[in-house]
C-alpha positions in Angstrom: -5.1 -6.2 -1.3 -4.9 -5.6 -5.0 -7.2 -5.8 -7.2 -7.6 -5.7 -11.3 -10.4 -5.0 -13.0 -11.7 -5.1 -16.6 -15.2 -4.3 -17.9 -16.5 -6.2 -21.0 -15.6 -3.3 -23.5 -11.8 -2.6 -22.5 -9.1 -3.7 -24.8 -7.8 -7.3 -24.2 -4.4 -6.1 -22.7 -6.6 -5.7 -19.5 -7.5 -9.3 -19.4 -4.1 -10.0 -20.1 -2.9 -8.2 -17.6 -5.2 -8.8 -14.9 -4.3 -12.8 -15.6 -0.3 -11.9 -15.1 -0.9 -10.4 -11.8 -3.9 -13.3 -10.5 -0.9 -15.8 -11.3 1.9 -14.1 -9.4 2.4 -15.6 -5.9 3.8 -12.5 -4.6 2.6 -9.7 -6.1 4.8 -7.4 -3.6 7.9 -7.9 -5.5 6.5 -6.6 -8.7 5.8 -3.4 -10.6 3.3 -2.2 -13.5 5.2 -0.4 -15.9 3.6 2.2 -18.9 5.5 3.5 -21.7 3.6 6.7 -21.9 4.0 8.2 -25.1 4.2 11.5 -23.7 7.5 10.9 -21.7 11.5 10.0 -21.6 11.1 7.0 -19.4 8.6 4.5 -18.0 6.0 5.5 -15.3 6.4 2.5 -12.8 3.8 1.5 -10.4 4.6 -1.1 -7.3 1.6 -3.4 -6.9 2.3 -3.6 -3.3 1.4 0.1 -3.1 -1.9 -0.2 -5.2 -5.5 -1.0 -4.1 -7.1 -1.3 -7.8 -6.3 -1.2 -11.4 -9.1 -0.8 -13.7 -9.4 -1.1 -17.5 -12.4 0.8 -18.0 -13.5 1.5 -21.7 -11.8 5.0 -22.1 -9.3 5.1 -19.6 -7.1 3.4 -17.1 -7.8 3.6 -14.2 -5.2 3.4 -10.9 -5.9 3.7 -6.8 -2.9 4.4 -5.0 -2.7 2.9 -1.5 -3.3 6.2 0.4 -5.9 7.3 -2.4 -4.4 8.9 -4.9 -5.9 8.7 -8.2 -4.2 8.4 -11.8 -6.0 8.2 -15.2 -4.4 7.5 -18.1 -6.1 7.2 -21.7 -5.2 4.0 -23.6 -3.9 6.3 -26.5 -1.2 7.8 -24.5 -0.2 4.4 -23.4 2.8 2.4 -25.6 3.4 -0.2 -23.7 2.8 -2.0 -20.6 4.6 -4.6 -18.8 4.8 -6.5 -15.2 8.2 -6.9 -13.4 10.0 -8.1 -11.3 10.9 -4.9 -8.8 14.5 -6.0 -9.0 14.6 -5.9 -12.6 13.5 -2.2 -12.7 16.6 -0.4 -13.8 16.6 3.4 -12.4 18.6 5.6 -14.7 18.4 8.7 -12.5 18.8 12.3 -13.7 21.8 12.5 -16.5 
C-alpha cells in the first residue's frame, strides 16, 4: 500500500500532492509524473508499483515496490502532475 509523506518543512506541492493521491479511489490506475529539468521527457512513476513517496526538506524521496530507491532534489524538478495511466502518452524512441 502506498503511502505519501510530507514533513513540516517541505514545499507545499507535497501536501498538495499527498491530498490528490489520499482522494483517488483507485490509486492503481494512476501515475506520478516529474518534469525533470535535466531531461527530454517526463520520468513517470505508477503508484501501483510504489511503497512511499516522501517530501523531505531537501529532496524527494521514492521507494519502489521491490526497493529501489530514487532521490530527486526539488531544484531539478519542473513539474509534477498525477494521471490517469491511460492518459500517459508514450512517444517512444524517434
Amino acid at each position: 500500500m502506498l503511502e505519501v509523506k510530507t514533513c513540516r518543512d517541505s514545499p507545499t506541492v507535497g501536501d498538495e500532492i499527498k491530498n490528490v493521491i489520499d482522494e483517488l479511489s483507485n490509486k492503481d490506475s494512476y501515475v506520478l509524473s516529474l518534469q525533470l529539468d535535466y531531461r527530454d521527457n517526463n520520468t513517470i512513476f505508477y503508484l501501483n508499483r510504489l511503497k512511499l513517496i516522501e517530501f523531505k526538506k531537501d529532496m524527494l524521496h521514492i521507494l519502489q515496490e521491490k526497493c529501489s530507491h530514487v532521490f530527486i532534489s526539488y531544484e531539478n524538478i519542473l513539474e509534477y502532475a498525477v494521471i490517469n495511466g491511460e492518459d500517459v502518452i508514450d512517444l517512444g524512441v524517434i
